[in-house]
C-alpha positions in Angstrom: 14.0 -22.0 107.8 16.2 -24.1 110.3 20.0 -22.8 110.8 20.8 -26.2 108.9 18.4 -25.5 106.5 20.3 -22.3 106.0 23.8 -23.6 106.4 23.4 -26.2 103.4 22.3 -23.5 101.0 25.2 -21.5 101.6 27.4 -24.5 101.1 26.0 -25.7 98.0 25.5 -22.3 96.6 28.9 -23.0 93.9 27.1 -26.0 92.9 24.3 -24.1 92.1 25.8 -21.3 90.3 27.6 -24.1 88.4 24.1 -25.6 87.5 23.0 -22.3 86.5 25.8 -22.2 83.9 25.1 -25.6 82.9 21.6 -24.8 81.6 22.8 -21.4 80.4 25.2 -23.8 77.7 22.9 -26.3 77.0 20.3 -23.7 75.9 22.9 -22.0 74.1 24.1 -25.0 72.2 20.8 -26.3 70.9 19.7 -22.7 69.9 23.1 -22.4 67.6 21.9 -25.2 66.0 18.7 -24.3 65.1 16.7 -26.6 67.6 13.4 -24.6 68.7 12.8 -24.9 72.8 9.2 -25.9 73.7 7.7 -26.1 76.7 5.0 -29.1 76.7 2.7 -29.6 79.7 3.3 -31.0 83.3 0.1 -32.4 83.7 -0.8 -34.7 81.4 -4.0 -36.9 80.5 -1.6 -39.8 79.5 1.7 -40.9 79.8 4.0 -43.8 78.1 3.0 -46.9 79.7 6.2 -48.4 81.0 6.4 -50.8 83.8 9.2 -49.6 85.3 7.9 -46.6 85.8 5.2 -45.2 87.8 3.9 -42.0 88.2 2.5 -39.5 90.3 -1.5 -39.5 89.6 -2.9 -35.6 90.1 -7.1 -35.9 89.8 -8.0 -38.4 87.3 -4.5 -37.0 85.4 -0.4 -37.7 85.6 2.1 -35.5 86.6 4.7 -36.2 83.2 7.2 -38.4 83.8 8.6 -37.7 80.4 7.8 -35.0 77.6 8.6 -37.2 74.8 4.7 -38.0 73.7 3.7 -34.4 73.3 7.4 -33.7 71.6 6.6 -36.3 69.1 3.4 -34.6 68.5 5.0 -31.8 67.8 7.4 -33.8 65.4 4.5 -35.2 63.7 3.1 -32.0 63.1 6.1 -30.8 60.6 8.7 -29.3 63.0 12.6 -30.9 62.8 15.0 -29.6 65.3 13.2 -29.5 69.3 14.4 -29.8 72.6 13.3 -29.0 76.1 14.5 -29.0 79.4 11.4 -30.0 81.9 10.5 -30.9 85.5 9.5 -35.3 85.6 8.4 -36.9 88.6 8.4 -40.6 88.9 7.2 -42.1 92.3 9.7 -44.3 94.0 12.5 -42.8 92.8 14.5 -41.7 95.5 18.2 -42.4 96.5 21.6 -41.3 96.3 21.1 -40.2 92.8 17.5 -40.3 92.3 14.8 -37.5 93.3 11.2 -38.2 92.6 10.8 -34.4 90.9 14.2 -34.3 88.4 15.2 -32.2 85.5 15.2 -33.8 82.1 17.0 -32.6 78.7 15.6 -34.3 75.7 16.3 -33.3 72.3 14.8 -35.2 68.6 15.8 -34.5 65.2 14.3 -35.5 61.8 16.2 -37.4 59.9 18.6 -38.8 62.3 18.6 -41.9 64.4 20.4 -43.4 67.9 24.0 -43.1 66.6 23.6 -39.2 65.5 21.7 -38.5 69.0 25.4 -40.1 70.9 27.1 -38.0 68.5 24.9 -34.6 69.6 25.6 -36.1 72.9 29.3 -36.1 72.8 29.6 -33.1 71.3 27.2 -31.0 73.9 29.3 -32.6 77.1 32.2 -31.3 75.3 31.4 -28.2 74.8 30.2 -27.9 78.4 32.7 -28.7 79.8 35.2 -26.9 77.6 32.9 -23.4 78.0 32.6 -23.9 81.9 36.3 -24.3 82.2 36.5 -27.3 83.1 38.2 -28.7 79.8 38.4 -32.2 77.9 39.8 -34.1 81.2 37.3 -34.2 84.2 37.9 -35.1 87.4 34.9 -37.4 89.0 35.1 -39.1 92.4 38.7 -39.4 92.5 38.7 -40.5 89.2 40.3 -38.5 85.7 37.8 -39.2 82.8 39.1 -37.9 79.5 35.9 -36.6 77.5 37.5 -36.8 74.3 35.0 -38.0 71.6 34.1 -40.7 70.4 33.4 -42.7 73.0 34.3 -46.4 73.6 31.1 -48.3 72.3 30.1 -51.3 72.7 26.9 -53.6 72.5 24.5 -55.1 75.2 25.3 -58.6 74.0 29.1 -58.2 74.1 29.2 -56.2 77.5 27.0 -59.2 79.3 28.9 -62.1 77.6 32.1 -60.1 78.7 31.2 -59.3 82.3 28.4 -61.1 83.2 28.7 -64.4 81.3 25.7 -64.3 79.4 23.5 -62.7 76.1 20.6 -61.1 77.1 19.3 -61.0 73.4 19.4 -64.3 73.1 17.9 -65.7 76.9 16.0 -62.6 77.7 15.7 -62.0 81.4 14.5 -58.3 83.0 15.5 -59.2 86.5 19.1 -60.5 85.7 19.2 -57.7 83.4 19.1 -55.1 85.9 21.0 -56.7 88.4 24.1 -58.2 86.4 23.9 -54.2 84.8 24.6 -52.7 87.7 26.9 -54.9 89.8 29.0 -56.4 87.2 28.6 -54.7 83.5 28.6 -50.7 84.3 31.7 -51.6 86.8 33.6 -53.1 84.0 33.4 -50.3 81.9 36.7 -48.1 81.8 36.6 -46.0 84.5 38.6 -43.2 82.5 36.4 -42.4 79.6 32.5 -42.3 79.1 30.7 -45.9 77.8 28.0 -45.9 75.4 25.8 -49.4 75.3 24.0 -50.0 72.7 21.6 -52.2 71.0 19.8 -53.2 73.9 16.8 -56.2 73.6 13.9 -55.7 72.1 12.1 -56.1 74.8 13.5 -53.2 76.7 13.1 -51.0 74.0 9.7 -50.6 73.5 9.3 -46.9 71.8 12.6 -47.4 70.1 13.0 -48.7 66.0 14.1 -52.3 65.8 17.6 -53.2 64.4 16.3 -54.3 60.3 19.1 -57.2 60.4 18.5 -58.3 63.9 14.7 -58.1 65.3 16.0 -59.3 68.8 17.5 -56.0 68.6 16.3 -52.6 69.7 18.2 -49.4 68.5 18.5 -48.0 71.9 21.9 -46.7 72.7 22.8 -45.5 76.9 25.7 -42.9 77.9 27.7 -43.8 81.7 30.1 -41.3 82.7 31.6 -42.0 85.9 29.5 -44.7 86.8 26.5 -42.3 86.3 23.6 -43.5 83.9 23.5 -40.2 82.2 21.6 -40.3 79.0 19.2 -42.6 76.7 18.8 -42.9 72.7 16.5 -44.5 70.4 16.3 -44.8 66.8 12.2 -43.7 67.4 9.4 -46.1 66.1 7.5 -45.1 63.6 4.9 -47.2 63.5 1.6 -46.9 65.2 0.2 -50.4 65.0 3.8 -51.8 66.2 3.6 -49.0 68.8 0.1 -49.9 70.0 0.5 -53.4 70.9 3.9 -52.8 72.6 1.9 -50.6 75.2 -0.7 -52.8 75.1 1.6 -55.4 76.6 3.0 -52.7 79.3 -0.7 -52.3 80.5 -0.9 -55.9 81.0 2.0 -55.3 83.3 1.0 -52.5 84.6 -2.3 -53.4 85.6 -0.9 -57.3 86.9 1.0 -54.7 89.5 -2.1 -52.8 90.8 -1.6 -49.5 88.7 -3.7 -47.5 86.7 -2.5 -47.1 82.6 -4.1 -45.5 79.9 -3.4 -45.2 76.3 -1.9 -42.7 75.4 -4.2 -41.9 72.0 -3.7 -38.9 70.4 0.1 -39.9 70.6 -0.5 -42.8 68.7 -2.7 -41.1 66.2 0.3 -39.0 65.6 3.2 -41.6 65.7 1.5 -42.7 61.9 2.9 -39.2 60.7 6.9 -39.4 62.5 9.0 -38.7 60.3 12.5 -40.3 60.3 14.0 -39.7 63.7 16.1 -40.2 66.4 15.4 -38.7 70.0 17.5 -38.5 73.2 16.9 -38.1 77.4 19.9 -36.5 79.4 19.2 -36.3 83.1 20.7 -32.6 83.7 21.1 -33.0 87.7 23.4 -36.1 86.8 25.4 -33.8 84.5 25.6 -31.3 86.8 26.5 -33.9 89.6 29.6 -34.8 87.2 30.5 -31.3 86.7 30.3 -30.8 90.5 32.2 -33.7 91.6 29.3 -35.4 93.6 27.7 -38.4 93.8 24.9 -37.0 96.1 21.6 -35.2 93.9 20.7 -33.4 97.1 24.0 -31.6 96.9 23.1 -29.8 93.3 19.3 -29.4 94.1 18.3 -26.1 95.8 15.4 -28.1 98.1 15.2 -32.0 98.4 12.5 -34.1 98.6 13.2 -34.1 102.6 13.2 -30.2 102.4 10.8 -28.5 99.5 
């Protein structure tokens, strides 16, 4: 170990006790209401084909970028309440607040759908903070944010028209998408309380229900606190056939790109027995970044990617 190696620990060492904490809560808060914890596998046969997303290949297998397929399974199989917090990797992700090996909450319940998973969502932030000592007002990057629920909502289709100037739901467009989201919607956003956009287009919404009075519409809800891309709801499909041809289109993608998918089978063998429910992803080192007052993953993170 290098004396800078050394020096950096002992600086971030409150950040990491603060993480600690964080985890402490979160396991605390799910197992007072009932959620079992399960611990699904790292290395996986198949993963969610998603363009956006590549993974880390590990002999003929993936490393999981997500543990939502095997926690379906388990949903399928009769339990209700289930969350986990796991190790994802995702290749080229790597940046100010990215790491290519990141912790991941995710949470599902039966009988629920995207607007119950915000509320869960609100309320576990809360009580963090709140039980941390932090209380219902956080400061972030020179910034108060009150953390009072409920958030401010608002819709995809509203948010573009407002700052961007025009409907993604309507005149589909991936690349605009993610560029107008980042440089002109998440800035508009009130900088003193968390966002919540919802009802995102179909087409970037491809494990989540469809809205039953618009099928433009996905029911796929995010969270931004701070500026931070914190968490992601869905209403969760439930049916296999639908399921199946969305990845199939993914693949096509996937494969146009260079990359090797597969289908992920036994999940959809299983997504024909979902019942009712609604499933959230909460990227813990971003709520621990908030909590700590940095913008910088590296500074919550015991070893980097540079580092480990």
């Amino acid at each position: 170990m290098t004396s800078e190696e050394r020096r950096r620990l002992i600086e971030i060492r409150p950040n990491l006790e603060r993480r600690a904490l964080i985890f402490q809560l979160t396991r605390a808060f799910f197992i007072e209401r009932w959620f079992l914890e399960v611990d699904t596998p790292l290395r996986v046969s198949s993963i969610a084909p998603e363009q956006h997303i590549a993974p880390f290949e590990s002999e003929g297998w993936f490393l999981s970028t997500s543990p939502e397929l095997h926690m379906k399974r388990l949903l399928a199989a009769g339990y209700d309440r289930l969350f986990q917090i796991s190790h994802c990797f995702r290749r080229g992700e790597r940046g100010q607040q990215h790491s290519p090996e990141f912790t991941i909450l995710e949470w599902y319940r039966t009988g629920a759908d995207y607007e119950q998973m915000i509320h869960d969502t609100e309320e576990l932030v809360v009580t963090i903070a709140e039980k941390s000592g932090l209380g219902s007002t956080i400061q972030f990057q020179n910034q108060r944010i009150s953390l009072a629920p409920p958030w401010p909502r608002i819709t995809v289709r509203d948010a573009f028209l407002r700052a961007a100037g025009w409907d993604p739901i309507s005149d589909p467009n991936p690349l605009n998408f993610d560029t107008d989201l980042v440089n002109k919607v998440i800035p508009s956003f009130d900088p003193t309380r968390p966002a919540v956009l919802k009802d995102y287009p179909a087409t970037m919404a491809s494990l989540a229900r469809l809205s039953p009075t618009n099928p433009g519409v996905g029911q796929r809800a995010e969270v931004f606190i701070g500026g931070l891309e914190l968490a992601n709801a869905y209403s969760e499909l439930r049916d296999a056939e639908e399921q199946g041809r969305r990845f199939q289109e993914e693949m096509k993608q996937i494969q146009r790109a260079g990359r090797r998918a597969v289908m992920p089978q036994r999940f959809l063998e299983a997504v024909a027995h979902l019942p009712d429910c609604g499933g959230i992803a909460l990227g813990l080192d971003r709520l621990v970044m908030l909590f700590c007052d940095t913008n910088s993953i590296d500074e919550v993170i015991p070893f980097t990617v540079d580092t480990a």
